[in-house]
Backbone as CSV, one residue per row, in Angstrom:
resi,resn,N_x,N_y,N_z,CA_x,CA_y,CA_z,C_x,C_y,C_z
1,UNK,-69.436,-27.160,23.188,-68.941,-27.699,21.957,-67.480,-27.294,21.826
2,UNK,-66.417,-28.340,21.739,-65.374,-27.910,21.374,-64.639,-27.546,20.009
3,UNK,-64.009,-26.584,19.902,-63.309,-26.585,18.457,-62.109,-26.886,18.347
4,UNK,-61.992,-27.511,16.710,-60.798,-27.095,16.637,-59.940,-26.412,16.215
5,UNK,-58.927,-27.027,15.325,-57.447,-25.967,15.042,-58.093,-25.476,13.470
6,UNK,-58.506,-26.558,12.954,-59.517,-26.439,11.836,-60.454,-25.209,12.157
7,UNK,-61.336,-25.439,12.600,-62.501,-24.887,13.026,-62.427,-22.959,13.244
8,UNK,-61.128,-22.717,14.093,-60.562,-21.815,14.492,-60.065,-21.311,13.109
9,UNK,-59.211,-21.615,12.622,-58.320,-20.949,11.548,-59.197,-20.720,10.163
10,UNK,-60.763,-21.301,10.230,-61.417,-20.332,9.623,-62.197,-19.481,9.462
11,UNK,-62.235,-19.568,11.454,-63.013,-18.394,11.948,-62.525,-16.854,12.026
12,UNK,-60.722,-17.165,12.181,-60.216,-16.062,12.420,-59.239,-15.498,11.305
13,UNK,-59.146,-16.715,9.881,-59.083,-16.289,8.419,-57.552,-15.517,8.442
14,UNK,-56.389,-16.227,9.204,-55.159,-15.917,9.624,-54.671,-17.410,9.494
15,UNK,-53.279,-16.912,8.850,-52.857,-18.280,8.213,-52.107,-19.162,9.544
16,UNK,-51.585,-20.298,9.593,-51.635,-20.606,11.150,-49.877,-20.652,11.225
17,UNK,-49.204,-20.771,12.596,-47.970,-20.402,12.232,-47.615,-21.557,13.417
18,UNK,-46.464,-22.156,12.762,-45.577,-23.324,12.987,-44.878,-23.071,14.099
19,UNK,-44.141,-23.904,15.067,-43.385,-23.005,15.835,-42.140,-24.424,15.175
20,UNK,-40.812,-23.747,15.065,-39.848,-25.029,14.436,-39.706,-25.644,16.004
21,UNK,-38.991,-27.094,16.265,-38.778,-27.934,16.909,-37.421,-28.228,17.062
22,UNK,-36.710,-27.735,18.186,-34.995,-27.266,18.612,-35.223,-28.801,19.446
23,UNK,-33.942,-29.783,19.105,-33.682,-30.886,20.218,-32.698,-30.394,21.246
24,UNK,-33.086,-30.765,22.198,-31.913,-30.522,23.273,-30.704,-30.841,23.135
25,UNK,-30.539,-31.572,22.272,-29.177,-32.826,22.230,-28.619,-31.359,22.111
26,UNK,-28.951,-30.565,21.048,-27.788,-29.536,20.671,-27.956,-28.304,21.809
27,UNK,-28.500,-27.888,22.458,-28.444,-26.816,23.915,-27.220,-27.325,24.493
28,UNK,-27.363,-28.983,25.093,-26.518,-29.857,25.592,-25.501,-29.779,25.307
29,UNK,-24.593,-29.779,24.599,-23.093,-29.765,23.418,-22.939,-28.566,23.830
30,UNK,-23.637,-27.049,23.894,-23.146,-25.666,23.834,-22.631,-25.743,25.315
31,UNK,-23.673,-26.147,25.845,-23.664,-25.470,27.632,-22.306,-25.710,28.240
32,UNK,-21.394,-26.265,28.090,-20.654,-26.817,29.126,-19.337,-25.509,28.309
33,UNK,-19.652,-25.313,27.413,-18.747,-24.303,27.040,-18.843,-22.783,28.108
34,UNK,-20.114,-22.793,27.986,-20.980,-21.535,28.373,-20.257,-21.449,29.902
35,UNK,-20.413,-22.419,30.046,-20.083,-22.500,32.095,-18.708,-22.214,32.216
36,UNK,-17.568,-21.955,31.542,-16.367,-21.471,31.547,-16.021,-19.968,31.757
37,UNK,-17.495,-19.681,31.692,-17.025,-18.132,31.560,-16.483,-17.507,32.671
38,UNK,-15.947,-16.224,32.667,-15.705,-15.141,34.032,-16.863,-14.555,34.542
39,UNK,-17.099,-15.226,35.729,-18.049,-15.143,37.013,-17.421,-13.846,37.633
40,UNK,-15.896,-13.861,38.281,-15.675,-12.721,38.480,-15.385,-11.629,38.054
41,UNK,-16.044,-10.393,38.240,-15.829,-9.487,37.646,-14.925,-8.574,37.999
42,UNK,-14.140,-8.729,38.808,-12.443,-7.986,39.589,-12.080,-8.563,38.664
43,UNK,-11.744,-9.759,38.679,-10.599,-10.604,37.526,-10.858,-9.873,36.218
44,UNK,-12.136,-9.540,35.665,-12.434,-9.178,34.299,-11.807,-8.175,34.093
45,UNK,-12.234,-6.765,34.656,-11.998,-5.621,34.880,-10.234,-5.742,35.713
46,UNK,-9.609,-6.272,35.890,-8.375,-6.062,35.484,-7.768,-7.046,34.406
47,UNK,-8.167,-7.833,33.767,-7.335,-7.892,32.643,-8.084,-7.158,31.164
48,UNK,-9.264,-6.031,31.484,-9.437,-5.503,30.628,-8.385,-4.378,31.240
49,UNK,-8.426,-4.207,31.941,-7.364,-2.873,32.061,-6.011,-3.025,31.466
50,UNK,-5.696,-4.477,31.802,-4.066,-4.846,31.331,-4.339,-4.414,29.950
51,UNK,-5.438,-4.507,29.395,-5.116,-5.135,27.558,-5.250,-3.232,27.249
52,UNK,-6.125,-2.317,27.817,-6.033,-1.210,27.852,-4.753,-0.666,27.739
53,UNK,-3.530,-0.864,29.002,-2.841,-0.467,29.003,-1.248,-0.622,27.830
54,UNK,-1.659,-2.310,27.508,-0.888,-2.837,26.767,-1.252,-2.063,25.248
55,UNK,-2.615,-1.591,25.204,-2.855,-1.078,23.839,-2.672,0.527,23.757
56,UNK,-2.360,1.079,25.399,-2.118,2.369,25.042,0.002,2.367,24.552
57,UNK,0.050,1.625,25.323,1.701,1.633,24.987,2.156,1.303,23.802
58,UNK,1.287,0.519,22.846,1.634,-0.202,21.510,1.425,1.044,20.651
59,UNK,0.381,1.788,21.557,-0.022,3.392,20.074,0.817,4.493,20.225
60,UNK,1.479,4.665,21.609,2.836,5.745,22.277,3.652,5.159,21.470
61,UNK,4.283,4.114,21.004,5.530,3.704,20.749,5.408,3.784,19.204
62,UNK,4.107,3.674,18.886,3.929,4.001,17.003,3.780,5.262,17.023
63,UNK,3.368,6.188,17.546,3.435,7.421,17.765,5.073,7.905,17.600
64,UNK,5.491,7.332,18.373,6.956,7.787,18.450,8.382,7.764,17.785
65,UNK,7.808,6.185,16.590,8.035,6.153,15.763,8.055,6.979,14.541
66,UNK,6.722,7.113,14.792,5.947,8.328,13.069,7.244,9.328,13.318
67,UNK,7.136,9.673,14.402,7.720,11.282,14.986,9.166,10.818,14.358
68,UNK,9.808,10.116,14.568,11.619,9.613,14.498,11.637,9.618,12.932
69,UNK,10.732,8.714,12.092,10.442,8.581,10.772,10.106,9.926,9.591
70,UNK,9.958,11.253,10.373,9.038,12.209,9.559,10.511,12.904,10.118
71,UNK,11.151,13.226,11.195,12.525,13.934,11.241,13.498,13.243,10.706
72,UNK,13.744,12.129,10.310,14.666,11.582,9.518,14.406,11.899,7.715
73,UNK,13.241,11.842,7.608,12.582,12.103,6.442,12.762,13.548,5.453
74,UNK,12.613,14.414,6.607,12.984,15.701,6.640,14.595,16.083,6.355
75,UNK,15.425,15.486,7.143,16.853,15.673,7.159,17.076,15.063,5.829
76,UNK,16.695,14.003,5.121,17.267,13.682,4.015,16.673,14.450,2.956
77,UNK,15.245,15.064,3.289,14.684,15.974,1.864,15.864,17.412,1.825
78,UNK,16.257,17.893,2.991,16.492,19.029,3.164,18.504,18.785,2.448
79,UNK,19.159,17.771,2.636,19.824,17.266,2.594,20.279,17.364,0.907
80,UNK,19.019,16.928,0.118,19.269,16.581,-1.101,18.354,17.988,-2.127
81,UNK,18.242,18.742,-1.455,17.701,19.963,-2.049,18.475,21.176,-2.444
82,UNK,18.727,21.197,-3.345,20.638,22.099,-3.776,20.299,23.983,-3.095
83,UNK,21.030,24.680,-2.875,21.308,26.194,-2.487,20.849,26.307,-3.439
84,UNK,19.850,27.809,-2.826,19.321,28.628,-3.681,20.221,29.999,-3.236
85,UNK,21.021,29.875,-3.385,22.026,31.459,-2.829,22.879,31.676,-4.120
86,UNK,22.129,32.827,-4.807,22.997,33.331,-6.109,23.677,34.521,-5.678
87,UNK,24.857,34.404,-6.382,25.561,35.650,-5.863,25.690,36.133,-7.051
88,UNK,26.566,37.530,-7.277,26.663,38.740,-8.265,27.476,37.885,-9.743
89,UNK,27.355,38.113,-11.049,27.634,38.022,-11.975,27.982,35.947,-11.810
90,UNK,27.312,35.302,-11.165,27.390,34.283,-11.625,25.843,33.420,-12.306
91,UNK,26.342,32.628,-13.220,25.508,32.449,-14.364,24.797,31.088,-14.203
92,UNK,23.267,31.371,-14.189,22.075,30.870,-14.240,21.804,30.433,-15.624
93,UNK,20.464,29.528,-15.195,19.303,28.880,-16.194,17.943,29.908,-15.659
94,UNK,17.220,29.831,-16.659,15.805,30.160,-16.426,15.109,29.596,-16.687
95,UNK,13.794,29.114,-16.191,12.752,28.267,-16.481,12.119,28.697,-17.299
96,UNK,11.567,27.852,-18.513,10.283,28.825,-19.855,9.194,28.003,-18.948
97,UNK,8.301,29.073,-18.735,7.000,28.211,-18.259,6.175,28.172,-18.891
98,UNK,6.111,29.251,-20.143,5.440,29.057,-21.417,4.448,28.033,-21.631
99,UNK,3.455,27.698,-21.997,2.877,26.503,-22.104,3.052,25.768,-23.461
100,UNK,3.729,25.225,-24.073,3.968,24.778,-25.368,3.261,23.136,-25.798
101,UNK,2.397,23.565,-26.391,1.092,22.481,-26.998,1.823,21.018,-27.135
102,UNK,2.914,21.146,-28.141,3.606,20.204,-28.370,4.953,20.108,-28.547
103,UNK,5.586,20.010,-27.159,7.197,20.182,-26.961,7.804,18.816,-27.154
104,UNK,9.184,19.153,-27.672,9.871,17.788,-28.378,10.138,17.022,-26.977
105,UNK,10.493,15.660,-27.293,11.433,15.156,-26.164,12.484,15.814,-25.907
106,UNK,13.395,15.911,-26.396,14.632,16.261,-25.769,14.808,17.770,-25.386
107,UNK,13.633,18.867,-25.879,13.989,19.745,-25.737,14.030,20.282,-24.759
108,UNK,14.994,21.427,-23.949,14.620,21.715,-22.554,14.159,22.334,-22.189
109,UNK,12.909,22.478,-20.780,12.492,24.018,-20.585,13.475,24.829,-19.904
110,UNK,14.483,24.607,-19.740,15.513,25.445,-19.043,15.915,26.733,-20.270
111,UNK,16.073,28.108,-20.197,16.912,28.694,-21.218,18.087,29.439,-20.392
112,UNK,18.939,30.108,-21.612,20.134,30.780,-20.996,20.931,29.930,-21.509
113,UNK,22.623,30.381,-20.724,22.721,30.681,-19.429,22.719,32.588,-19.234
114,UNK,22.078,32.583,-18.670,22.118,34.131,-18.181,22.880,34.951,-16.739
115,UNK,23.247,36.033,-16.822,24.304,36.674,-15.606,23.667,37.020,-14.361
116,UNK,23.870,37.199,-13.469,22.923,37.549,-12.078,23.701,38.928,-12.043
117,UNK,22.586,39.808,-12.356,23.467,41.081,-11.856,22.908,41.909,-10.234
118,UNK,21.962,41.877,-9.948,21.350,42.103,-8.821,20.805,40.752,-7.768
119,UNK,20.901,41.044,-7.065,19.543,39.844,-5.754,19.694,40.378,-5.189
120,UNK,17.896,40.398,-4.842,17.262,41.427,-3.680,17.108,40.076,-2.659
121,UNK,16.978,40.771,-1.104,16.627,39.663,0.271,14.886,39.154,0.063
122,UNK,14.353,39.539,-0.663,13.069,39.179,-1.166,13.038,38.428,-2.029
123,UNK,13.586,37.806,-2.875,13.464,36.803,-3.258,13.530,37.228,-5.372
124,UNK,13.936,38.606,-5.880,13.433,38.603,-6.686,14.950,38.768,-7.291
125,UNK,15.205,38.335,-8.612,16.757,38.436,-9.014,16.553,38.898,-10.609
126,UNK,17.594,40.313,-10.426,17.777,40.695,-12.144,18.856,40.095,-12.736
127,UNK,18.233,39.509,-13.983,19.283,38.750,-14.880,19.708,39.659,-15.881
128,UNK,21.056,39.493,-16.987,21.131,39.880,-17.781,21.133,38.650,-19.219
129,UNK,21.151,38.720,-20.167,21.494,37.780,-21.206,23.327,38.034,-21.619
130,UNK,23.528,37.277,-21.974,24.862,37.383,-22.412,25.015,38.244,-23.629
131,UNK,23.965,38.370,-24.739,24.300,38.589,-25.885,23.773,39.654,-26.128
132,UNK,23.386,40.533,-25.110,22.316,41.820,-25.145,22.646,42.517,-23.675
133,UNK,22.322,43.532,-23.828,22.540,44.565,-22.568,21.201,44.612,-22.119
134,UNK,20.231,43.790,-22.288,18.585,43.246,-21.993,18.932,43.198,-20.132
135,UNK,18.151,44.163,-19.249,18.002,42.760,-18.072,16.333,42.927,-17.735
136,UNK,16.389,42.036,-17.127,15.050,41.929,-16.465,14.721,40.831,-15.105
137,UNK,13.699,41.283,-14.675,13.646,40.938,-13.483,12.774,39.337,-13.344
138,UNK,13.004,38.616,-12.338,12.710,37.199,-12.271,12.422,36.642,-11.212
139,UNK,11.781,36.153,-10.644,11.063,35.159,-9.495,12.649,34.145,-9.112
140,UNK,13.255,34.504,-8.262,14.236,33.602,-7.852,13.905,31.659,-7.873
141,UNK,12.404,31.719,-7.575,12.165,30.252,-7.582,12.214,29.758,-9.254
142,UNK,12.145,30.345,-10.051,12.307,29.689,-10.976,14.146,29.982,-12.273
143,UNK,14.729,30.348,-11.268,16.031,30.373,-11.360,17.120,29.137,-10.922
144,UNK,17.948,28.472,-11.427,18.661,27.487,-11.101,20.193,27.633,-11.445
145,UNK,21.056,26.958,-10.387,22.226,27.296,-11.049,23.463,26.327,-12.347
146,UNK,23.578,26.873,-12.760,24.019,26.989,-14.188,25.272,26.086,-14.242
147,UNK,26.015,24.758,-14.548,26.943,23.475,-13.834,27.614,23.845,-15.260
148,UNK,27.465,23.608,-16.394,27.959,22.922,-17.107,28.716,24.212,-18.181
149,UNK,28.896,23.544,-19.477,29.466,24.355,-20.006,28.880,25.574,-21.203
150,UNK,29.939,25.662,-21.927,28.897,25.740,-23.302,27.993,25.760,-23.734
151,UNK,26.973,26.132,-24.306,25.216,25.497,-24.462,25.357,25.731,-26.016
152,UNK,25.454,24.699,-26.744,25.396,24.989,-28.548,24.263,24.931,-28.672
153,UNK,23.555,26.104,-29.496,22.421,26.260,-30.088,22.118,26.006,-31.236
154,UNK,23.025,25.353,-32.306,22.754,25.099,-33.692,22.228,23.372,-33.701
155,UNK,21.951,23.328,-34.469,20.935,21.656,-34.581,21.855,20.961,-35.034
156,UNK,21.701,19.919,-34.940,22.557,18.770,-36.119,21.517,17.698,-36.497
157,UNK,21.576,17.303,-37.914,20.732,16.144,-38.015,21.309,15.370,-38.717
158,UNK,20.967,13.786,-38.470,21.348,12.714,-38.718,20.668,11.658,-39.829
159,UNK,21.018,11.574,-40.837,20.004,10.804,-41.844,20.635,9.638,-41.764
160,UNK,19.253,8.663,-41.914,19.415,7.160,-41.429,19.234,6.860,-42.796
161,UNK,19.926,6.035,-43.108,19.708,5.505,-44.928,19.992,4.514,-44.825
């Protein structure tokens, strides 16, 4: 007795599975592309080497760049970074590093100008104040030197009416 597809699929209570239907026409259209390929493999294996070599020289020469770009970079930071060389009785700013909640615009954290009466080769410099026989000692990094003139300390205000 023969069975069938019927017969079967409710003997074995598994749902039945399709297979989809590919025309050749389209295999046909690909293939002739396909047949272009590199058969030889000397030929392959040297123009993978060329592209190797062409890609190690493209990363030496950006390499060598960075390098030219980071010493030029350097020469202009170093260039535009003012002397820190204070010498005896000439007159500084000091930095307030103070933390102040709510500082005006215009006001500055710079104070002074104050006198350099000592510098040590370590880095640490005693100031004096101008208006006091006060000195005390200071972190050279937060010392700057002192350009201008005068420093008026009285306010002025301006009413807009």
């Amino acid at each position: 007795m023969a069975q069938t597809v019927e017969d079967t699929s409710e003997v074995s209570r598994q749902p039945q599975k399709f297979f989809k239907v590919v025309s050749t026409c389209q295999h046909s259209s690909r293939m002739p592309d396909s047949l272009f390929l590199n058969f030889d493999a000397k030929a392959v294996g040297e123009k993978r080497l060329l592209q190797l070599n062409e890609l190690a020289e493209f990363r030496l020469a950006a390499f060598e760049n960075a390098k030219i770009y980071k010493e030029r970079a350097k020469k202009w930071h170093n260039r535009k970074i003012s002397s820190s060389v204070f010498e005896l009785s000439e007159k500084v700013l000091l930095f307030n590093s103070r933390l102040k909640l709510f500082p005006g615009k215009l006001k500055s954290c710079w104070t002074g100008p104050f006198v350099v009466t000592t510098v040590s080769p370590y880095g640490h410099i005693e100031l004096q104040s101008r208006h006091s026989d006060e000195r005390f000692i200071v972190n050279g990094q937060r010392v700057k030197h002192y350009l201008g003139g005068e420093v008026e300390q009285e306010r002025s205000t301006l009413l807009l009416t």
